[in-house]
C-alpha positions in Angstrom: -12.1 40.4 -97.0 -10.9 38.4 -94.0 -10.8 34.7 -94.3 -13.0 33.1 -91.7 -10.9 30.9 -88.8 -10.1 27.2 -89.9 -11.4 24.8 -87.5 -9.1 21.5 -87.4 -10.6 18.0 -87.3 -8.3 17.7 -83.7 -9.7 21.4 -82.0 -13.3 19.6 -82.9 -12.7 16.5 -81.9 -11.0 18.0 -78.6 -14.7 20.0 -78.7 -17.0 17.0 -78.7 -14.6 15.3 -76.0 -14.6 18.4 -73.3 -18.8 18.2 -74.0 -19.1 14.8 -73.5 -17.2 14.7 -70.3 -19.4 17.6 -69.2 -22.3 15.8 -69.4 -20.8 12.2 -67.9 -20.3 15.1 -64.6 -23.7 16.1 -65.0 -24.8 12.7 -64.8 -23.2 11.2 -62.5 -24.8 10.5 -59.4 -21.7 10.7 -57.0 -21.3 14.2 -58.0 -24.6 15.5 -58.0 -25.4 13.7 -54.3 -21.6 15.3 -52.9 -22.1 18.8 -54.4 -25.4 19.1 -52.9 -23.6 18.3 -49.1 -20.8 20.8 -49.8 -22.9 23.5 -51.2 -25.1 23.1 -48.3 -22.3 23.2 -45.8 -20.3 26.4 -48.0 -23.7 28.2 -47.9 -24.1 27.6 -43.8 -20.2 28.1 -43.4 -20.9 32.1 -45.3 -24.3 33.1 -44.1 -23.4 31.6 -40.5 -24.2 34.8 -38.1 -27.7 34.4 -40.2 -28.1 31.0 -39.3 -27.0 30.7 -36.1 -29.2 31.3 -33.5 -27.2 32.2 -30.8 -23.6 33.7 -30.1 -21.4 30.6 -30.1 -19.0 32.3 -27.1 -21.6 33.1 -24.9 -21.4 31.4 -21.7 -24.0 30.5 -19.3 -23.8 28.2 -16.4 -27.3 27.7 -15.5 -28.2 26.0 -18.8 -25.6 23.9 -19.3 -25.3 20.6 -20.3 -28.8 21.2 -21.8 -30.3 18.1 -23.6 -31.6 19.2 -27.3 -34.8 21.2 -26.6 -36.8 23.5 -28.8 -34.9 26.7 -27.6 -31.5 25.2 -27.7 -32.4 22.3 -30.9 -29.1 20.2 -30.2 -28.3 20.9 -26.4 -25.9 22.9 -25.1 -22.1 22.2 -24.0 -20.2 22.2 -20.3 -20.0 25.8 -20.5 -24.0 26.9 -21.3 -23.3 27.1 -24.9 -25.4 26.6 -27.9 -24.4 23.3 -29.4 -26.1 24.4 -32.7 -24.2 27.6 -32.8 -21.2 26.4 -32.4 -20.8 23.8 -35.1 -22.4 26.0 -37.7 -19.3 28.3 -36.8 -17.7 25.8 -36.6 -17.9 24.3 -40.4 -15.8 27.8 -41.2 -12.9 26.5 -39.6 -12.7 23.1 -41.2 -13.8 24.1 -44.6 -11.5 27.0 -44.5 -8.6 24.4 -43.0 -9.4 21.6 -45.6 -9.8 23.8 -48.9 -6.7 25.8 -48.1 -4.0 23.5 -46.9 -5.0 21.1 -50.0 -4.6 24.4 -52.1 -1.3 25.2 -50.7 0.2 21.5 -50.7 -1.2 21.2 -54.3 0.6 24.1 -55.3 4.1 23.0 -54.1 3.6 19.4 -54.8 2.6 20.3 -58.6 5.2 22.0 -58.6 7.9 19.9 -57.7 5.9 16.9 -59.3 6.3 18.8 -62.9 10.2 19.7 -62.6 11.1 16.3 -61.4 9.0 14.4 -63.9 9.8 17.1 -67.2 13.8 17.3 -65.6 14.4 14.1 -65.1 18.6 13.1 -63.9 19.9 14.3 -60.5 17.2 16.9 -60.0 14.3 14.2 -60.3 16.6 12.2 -57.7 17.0 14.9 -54.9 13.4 16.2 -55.2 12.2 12.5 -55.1 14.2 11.5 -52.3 13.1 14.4 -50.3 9.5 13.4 -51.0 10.5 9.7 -49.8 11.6 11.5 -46.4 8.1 13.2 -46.6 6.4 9.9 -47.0 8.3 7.8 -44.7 6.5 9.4 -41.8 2.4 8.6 -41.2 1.3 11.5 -42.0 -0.7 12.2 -38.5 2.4 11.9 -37.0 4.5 14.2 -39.1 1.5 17.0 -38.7 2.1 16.2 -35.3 5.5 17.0 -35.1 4.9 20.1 -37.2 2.4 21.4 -35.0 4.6 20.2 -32.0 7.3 22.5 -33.2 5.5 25.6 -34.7 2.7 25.8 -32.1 -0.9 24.9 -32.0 -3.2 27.1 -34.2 -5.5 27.2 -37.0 -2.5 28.8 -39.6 0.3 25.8 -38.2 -2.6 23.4 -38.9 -3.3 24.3 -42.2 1.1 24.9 -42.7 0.9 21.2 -41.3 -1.4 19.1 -43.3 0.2 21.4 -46.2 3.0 19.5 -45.9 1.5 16.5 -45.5 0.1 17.0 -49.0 3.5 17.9 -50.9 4.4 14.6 -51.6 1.2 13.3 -52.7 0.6 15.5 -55.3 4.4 15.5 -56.9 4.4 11.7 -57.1 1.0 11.7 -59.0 2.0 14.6 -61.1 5.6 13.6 -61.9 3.8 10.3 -63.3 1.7 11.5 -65.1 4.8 14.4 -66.6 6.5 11.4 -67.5 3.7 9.4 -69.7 2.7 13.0 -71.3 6.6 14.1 -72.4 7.0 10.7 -74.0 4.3 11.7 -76.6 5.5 13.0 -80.2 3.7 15.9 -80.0 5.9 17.4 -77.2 8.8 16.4 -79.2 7.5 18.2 -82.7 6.9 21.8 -79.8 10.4 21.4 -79.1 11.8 21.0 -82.2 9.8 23.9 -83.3 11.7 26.2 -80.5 9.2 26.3 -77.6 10.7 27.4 -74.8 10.5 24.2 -71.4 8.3 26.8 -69.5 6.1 27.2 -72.6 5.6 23.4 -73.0 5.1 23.0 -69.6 2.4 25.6 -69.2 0.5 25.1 -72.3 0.9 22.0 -73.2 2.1 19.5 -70.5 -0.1 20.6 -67.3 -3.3 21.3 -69.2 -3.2 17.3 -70.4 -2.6 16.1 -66.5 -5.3 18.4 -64.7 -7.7 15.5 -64.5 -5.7 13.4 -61.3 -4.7 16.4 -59.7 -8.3 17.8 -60.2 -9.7 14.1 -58.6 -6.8 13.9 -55.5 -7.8 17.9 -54.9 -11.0 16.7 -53.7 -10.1 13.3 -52.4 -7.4 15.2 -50.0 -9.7 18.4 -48.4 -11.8 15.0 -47.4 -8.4 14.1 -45.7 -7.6 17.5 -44.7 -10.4 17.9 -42.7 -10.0 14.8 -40.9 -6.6 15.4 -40.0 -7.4 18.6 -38.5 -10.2 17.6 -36.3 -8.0 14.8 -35.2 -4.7 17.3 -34.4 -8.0 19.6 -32.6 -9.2 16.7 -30.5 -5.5 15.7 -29.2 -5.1 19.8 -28.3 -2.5 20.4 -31.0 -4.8 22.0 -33.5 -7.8 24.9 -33.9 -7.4 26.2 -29.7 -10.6 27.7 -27.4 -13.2 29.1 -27.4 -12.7 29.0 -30.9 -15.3 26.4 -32.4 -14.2 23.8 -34.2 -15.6 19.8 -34.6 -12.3 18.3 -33.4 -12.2 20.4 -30.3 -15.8 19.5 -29.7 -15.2 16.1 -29.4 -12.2 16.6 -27.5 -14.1 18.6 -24.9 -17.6 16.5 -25.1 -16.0 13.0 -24.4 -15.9 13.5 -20.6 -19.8 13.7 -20.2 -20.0 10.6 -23.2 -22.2 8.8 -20.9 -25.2 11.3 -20.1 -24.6 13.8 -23.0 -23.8 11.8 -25.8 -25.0 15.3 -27.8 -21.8 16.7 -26.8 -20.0 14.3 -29.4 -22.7 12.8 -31.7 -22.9 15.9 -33.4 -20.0 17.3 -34.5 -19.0 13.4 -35.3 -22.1 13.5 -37.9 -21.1 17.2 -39.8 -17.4 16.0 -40.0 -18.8 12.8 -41.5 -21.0 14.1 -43.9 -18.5 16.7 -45.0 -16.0 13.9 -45.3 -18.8 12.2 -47.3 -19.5 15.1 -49.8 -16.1 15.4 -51.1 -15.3 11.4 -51.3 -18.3 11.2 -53.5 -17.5 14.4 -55.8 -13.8 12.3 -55.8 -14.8 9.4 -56.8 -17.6 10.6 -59.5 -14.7 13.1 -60.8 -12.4 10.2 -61.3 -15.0 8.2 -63.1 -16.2 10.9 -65.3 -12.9 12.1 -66.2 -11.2 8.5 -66.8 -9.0 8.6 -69.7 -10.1 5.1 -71.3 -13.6 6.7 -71.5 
Protein backbone atom coordinates (compact mmCIF):
# COMPACT_ATOMS: atom_id res chain seq x y z
CA UNK A 1 0.00 0.00 0.00
CA UNK A 2 0.92 3.58 -0.56
CA UNK A 3 1.95 5.66 2.32
CA UNK A 4 -0.32 8.58 2.79
CA UNK A 5 1.53 12.30 2.07
CA UNK A 6 3.45 13.68 5.30
CA UNK A 7 2.33 17.02 6.14
CA UNK A 8 5.28 19.20 7.78
CA UNK A 9 4.67 21.33 10.86
CA UNK A 10 6.06 24.49 8.30
CA UNK A 11 3.38 23.50 5.06
CA UNK A 12 0.71 23.71 8.18
CA UNK A 13 1.84 26.46 9.69
CA UNK A 14 2.19 28.22 6.11
CA UNK A 15 -1.71 26.77 5.93
CA UNK A 16 -3.10 28.48 9.01
CA UNK A 17 -1.07 31.83 7.96
CA UNK A 18 -2.55 32.06 4.14
CA UNK A 19 -6.21 31.44 6.15
CA UNK A 20 -5.72 33.95 8.49
CA UNK A 21 -4.73 36.51 6.11
CA UNK A 22 -7.77 35.55 4.05
CA UNK A 23 -9.98 36.38 6.54
CA UNK A 24 -8.06 39.87 7.94
CA UNK A 25 -9.14 40.71 3.76
CA UNK A 26 -12.50 39.68 4.33
CA UNK A 27 -12.63 41.82 7.20
CA UNK A 28 -11.31 44.63 6.49
CA UNK A 29 -13.42 47.48 5.81
CA UNK A 30 -11.15 49.37 3.17
CA UNK A 31 -11.44 46.43 0.99
CA UNK A 32 -14.83 45.57 1.21
CA UNK A 33 -16.02 49.55 0.74
CA UNK A 34 -13.21 49.80 -2.52
CA UNK A 35 -14.18 46.42 -4.16
CA UNK A 36 -17.73 47.32 -4.13
CA UNK A 37 -16.78 50.85 -6.26
CA UNK A 38 -14.63 48.91 -8.75
CA UNK A 39 -16.90 46.03 -9.24
CA UNK A 40 -19.60 48.54 -9.77
CA UNK A 41 -17.60 50.59 -12.19
CA UNK A 42 -16.02 46.94 -14.04
CA UNK A 43 -19.69 45.84 -14.33
CA UNK A 44 -20.87 49.36 -16.05
CA UNK A 45 -17.40 49.56 -17.96
CA UNK A 46 -18.69 45.63 -19.68
CA UNK A 47 -22.37 45.78 -19.92
CA UNK A 48 -22.04 49.60 -21.09
CA UNK A 49 -24.20 49.55 -24.54
CA UNK A 50 -26.81 48.02 -21.94
CA UNK A 51 -26.54 50.74 -19.67
CA UNK A 52 -26.20 53.52 -21.69
CA UNK A 53 -29.09 55.14 -22.81
CA UNK A 54 -28.15 56.79 -25.73
CA UNK A 55 -25.28 56.54 -28.48
CA UNK A 56 -22.41 58.52 -26.88
CA UNK A 57 -21.29 59.93 -30.69
CA UNK A 58 -24.46 61.12 -31.63
CA UNK A 59 -24.70 64.75 -32.22
CA UNK A 60 -27.45 67.05 -32.01
CA UNK A 61 -27.37 70.71 -31.98
CA UNK A 62 -30.72 71.61 -30.86
CA UNK A 63 -30.35 70.02 -27.48
CA UNK A 64 -27.32 70.97 -26.49
CA UNK A 65 -25.91 72.25 -23.51
CA UNK A 66 -28.96 70.57 -21.91
CA UNK A 67 -29.19 70.94 -18.07
CA UNK A 68 -29.77 67.27 -16.39
CA UNK A 69 -33.46 66.52 -17.14
CA UNK A 70 -35.33 63.31 -17.00
CA UNK A 71 -34.66 62.39 -20.66
CA UNK A 72 -31.12 63.38 -20.68
CA UNK A 73 -30.41 62.51 -16.44
CA UNK A 74 -26.90 64.50 -16.33
CA UNK A 75 -27.34 67.05 -19.30
CA UNK A 76 -25.85 67.05 -22.39
CA UNK A 77 -22.38 68.44 -23.73
CA UNK A 78 -21.51 71.47 -26.54
CA UNK A 79 -22.25 69.10 -29.17
CA UNK A 80 -26.09 67.71 -28.14
CA UNK A 81 -24.55 64.67 -26.51
CA UNK A 82 -25.73 62.59 -23.76
CA UNK A 83 -23.52 63.47 -20.78
CA UNK A 84 -24.58 60.09 -19.16
CA UNK A 85 -23.67 58.06 -22.18
CA UNK A 86 -20.58 59.30 -22.55
CA UNK A 87 -18.95 58.75 -19.21
CA UNK A 88 -20.32 55.25 -18.88
CA UNK A 89 -18.27 54.71 -22.08
CA UNK A 90 -16.14 56.49 -20.97
CA UNK A 91 -15.00 54.36 -17.61
CA UNK A 92 -13.76 51.70 -20.56
CA UNK A 93 -11.10 53.82 -21.47
CA UNK A 94 -9.67 54.59 -18.09
CA UNK A 95 -10.12 51.29 -16.55
CA UNK A 96 -8.69 49.74 -19.56
CA UNK A 97 -5.72 52.59 -19.48
CA UNK A 98 -5.12 52.21 -15.59
CA UNK A 99 -5.29 48.26 -15.31
CA UNK A 100 -3.07 47.78 -18.35
CA UNK A 101 -0.24 50.21 -18.21
CA UNK A 102 0.22 49.19 -14.32
CA UNK A 103 0.23 45.60 -15.78
CA UNK A 104 2.79 46.29 -18.29
CA UNK A 105 5.11 48.66 -16.02
CA UNK A 106 4.71 45.92 -13.32
CA UNK A 107 5.94 43.39 -15.59
CA UNK A 108 9.21 45.18 -16.58
CA UNK A 109 9.82 46.73 -13.35
CA UNK A 110 9.57 43.21 -11.58
CA UNK A 111 11.59 42.19 -13.74
CA UNK A 112 14.42 44.31 -13.57
CA UNK A 113 13.67 44.84 -9.76
CA UNK A 114 14.42 40.84 -9.29
CA UNK A 115 17.80 40.69 -11.55
CA UNK A 116 19.24 43.72 -9.92
CA UNK A 117 18.37 42.79 -6.39
CA UNK A 118 19.20 38.58 -6.82
CA UNK A 119 22.46 39.94 -9.24
CA UNK A 120 23.71 42.28 -7.35
CA UNK A 121 27.68 44.04 -8.74
CA UNK A 122 27.76 46.03 -11.97
CA UNK A 123 24.39 44.71 -13.29
CA UNK A 124 22.52 45.99 -10.11
CA UNK A 125 24.51 49.41 -10.89
CA UNK A 126 23.50 49.94 -14.53
CA UNK A 127 19.89 48.76 -14.13
CA UNK A 128 19.72 51.06 -11.02
CA UNK A 129 21.17 53.99 -12.56
CA UNK A 130 18.93 53.75 -15.39
CA UNK A 131 15.94 53.64 -13.06
CA UNK A 132 17.49 56.97 -11.25
CA UNK A 133 17.27 58.61 -14.89
CA UNK A 134 13.58 57.26 -14.87
CA UNK A 135 12.98 58.83 -11.62
CA UNK A 136 14.73 62.08 -11.96
CA UNK A 137 11.93 63.23 -14.16
CA UNK A 138 8.17 64.07 -12.48
CA UNK A 139 6.54 61.60 -13.80
CA UNK A 140 3.65 63.91 -15.62
CA UNK A 141 6.26 65.44 -17.29
CA UNK A 142 8.17 62.43 -18.53
CA UNK A 143 4.56 60.86 -19.85
CA UNK A 144 4.48 64.15 -21.38
CA UNK A 145 7.46 63.93 -23.25
CA UNK A 146 6.63 60.38 -24.19
CA UNK A 147 3.39 61.22 -25.56
CA UNK A 148 5.04 64.38 -27.08
CA UNK A 149 7.30 62.08 -29.11
CA UNK A 150 5.17 59.00 -30.00
CA UNK A 151 1.89 60.79 -30.59
CA UNK A 152 -1.30 61.29 -28.65
CA UNK A 153 -3.54 58.17 -28.32
CA UNK A 154 -5.03 55.72 -26.04
CA UNK A 155 -1.96 52.88 -26.82
CA UNK A 156 1.04 55.88 -26.36
CA UNK A 157 -0.84 56.72 -23.11
CA UNK A 158 -0.90 53.46 -21.70
CA UNK A 159 3.10 52.95 -23.39
CA UNK A 160 3.59 56.27 -21.31
CA UNK A 161 2.41 55.89 -17.84
CA UNK A 162 4.01 52.27 -18.50
CA UNK A 163 7.01 53.77 -18.23
CA UNK A 164 6.32 55.84 -15.63
CA UNK A 165 5.70 52.71 -13.58
CA UNK A 166 9.12 50.79 -14.37
CA UNK A 167 10.99 52.28 -11.86
CA UNK A 168 8.61 52.12 -9.11
CA UNK A 169 8.12 48.60 -9.11
CA UNK A 170 12.09 47.55 -9.51
CA UNK A 171 13.02 49.65 -6.56
CA UNK A 172 10.38 48.03 -4.29
CA UNK A 173 11.06 44.68 -5.72
CA UNK A 174 14.88 44.76 -5.67
CA UNK A 175 14.38 45.55 -1.84
CA UNK A 176 12.46 43.35 -1.00
CA UNK A 177 15.06 40.51 -3.38
CA UNK A 178 17.63 41.71 -1.29
CA UNK A 179 16.03 41.09 2.43
CA UNK A 180 14.62 37.62 1.01
CA UNK A 181 18.16 36.19 -0.57
CA UNK A 182 19.90 36.99 2.79
CA UNK A 183 17.65 34.28 4.42
CA UNK A 184 19.31 30.65 5.05
CA UNK A 185 16.89 28.99 3.42
CA UNK A 186 17.84 30.34 -0.12
CA UNK A 187 21.34 29.46 0.78
CA UNK A 188 20.51 25.54 1.86
CA UNK A 189 18.31 25.65 -2.25
CA UNK A 190 21.51 26.63 -3.58
CA UNK A 191 23.71 24.42 -1.98
CA UNK A 192 21.40 21.69 -2.87
CA UNK A 193 21.90 22.62 -6.90
CA UNK A 194 18.81 24.77 -7.74
CA UNK A 195 19.30 26.38 -10.63
CA UNK A 196 19.06 31.02 -10.07
CA UNK A 197 15.89 30.78 -12.30
CA UNK A 198 14.47 28.03 -10.09
CA UNK A 199 15.10 30.06 -6.86
CA UNK A 200 13.87 32.89 -8.29
CA UNK A 201 10.57 31.54 -9.49
CA UNK A 202 9.74 29.33 -6.73
CA UNK A 203 11.08 30.56 -4.07
CA UNK A 204 12.21 34.26 -4.08
CA UNK A 205 9.03 36.00 -5.94
CA UNK A 206 6.35 33.96 -4.36
CA UNK A 207 7.73 35.39 -0.66
CA UNK A 208 7.71 39.34 -2.16
CA UNK A 209 4.11 39.20 -3.94
CA UNK A 210 2.62 41.02 -1.01
CA UNK A 211 4.19 44.92 -1.99
CA UNK A 212 4.03 44.42 -5.46
CA UNK A 213 0.37 43.01 -4.93
CA UNK A 214 -0.39 46.48 -2.61
CA UNK A 215 1.68 49.17 -5.20
CA UNK A 216 -0.43 47.17 -8.18
CA UNK A 217 -3.48 48.69 -6.85
CA UNK A 218 -2.08 51.87 -5.32
CA UNK A 219 -0.62 52.73 -9.04
CA UNK A 220 -3.92 51.96 -11.55
CA UNK A 221 -5.29 54.69 -8.88
CA UNK A 222 -2.31 56.76 -10.30
CA UNK A 223 -2.59 55.49 -13.65
CA UNK A 224 -5.83 56.72 -14.19
CA UNK A 225 -5.14 60.10 -12.94
CA UNK A 226 -2.31 60.56 -15.11
CA UNK A 227 -4.26 59.74 -18.05
CA UNK A 228 -7.17 61.97 -17.55
CA UNK A 229 -4.68 64.67 -16.88
CA UNK A 230 -2.40 63.95 -20.30
CA UNK A 231 -6.42 63.77 -21.90
CA UNK A 232 -7.41 67.15 -20.49
CA UNK A 233 -3.95 68.96 -21.77
CA UNK A 234 -4.83 67.16 -25.49
CA UNK A 235 -1.96 64.79 -25.37
CA UNK A 236 -3.84 61.73 -24.31
CA UNK A 237 -7.28 59.54 -25.26
CA UNK A 238 -8.30 62.06 -28.70
CA UNK A 239 -12.25 62.89 -29.97
CA UNK A 240 -15.04 61.92 -30.11
CA UNK A 241 -13.66 59.17 -28.31
CA UNK A 242 -15.08 59.50 -24.64
CA UNK A 243 -12.98 59.73 -22.02
CA UNK A 244 -13.14 61.80 -18.27
CA UNK A 245 -10.01 63.80 -19.03
CA UNK A 246 -11.14 64.96 -22.39
CA UNK A 247 -14.42 65.83 -20.77
CA UNK A 248 -13.14 68.17 -18.55
CA UNK A 249 -10.83 69.50 -21.05
CA UNK A 250 -13.81 70.23 -23.37
CA UNK A 251 -16.49 71.23 -20.38
CA UNK A 252 -14.23 73.98 -18.76
CA UNK A 253 -15.25 76.70 -21.33
CA UNK A 254 -18.98 76.71 -20.32
CA UNK A 255 -17.75 76.25 -16.29
CA UNK A 256 -19.88 79.07 -15.42
CA UNK A 257 -23.54 78.11 -16.71
CA UNK A 258 -22.91 74.33 -17.14
CA UNK A 259 -20.91 73.30 -14.34
CA UNK A 260 -22.44 69.53 -15.40
CA UNK A 261 -20.05 69.56 -18.19
CA UNK A 262 -17.08 69.10 -15.54
CA UNK A 263 -18.69 68.03 -12.21
CA UNK A 264 -19.29 64.86 -13.48
CA UNK A 265 -16.66 63.22 -14.93
CA UNK A 266 -14.51 65.03 -11.92
CA UNK A 267 -16.86 62.80 -9.43
CA UNK A 268 -16.44 59.09 -11.48
CA UNK A 269 -12.61 59.73 -11.75
CA UNK A 270 -12.73 60.48 -8.03
CA UNK A 271 -14.49 57.65 -6.88
CA UNK A 272 -12.56 55.32 -9.12
CA UNK A 273 -9.45 56.86 -7.69
CA UNK A 274 -11.11 56.19 -4.36
CA UNK A 275 -11.98 52.50 -4.86
CA UNK A 276 -8.52 51.36 -5.54
CA UNK A 277 -6.72 53.65 -2.70
CA UNK A 278 -8.91 51.99 -0.33
CA UNK A 279 -8.44 48.23 -1.74
CA UNK A 280 -4.41 49.63 -1.39
CA UNK A 281 -4.38 50.58 1.64
CA UNK A 282 -6.74 47.61 3.24
CA UNK A 283 -4.31 45.17 1.15
CA UNK A 284 -1.24 46.61 2.73
CA UNK A 285 -2.72 46.29 6.19
CA UNK A 286 -4.04 42.93 5.83
CA UNK A 287 -1.00 41.61 4.26
CA UNK A 288 1.60 43.35 6.74
CA UNK A 289 4.36 41.07 7.50
CA UNK A 290 4.61 41.93 11.44
CA UNK A 291 0.94 40.58 11.58
Amino acid sequence: MQSAPVITTDEKSQDTLAKKKLKDIAKNWQIIVGATIIATFVIVALFAPLFAPMDPLEISVQRRLQPPSPYHLLGTDALGRDMLSRIIFGTRISLVVGVASTFFGAVVGVAFGVISGYYGGRTDSFIMRFVDVLLAFPGMLLALAIVAILGASTQNTIIAVSIFAVPIFARIVRGSVLAVKKLEYIDAIRAMGATDARIILRHILPNIMSPIIVQATLYVASAIVIAASLSFLGMGTQPPTPEWGTMLSDGREFLRHSPHLTLYPGIMILLVVLGFNLIGDGLRDALEPKK
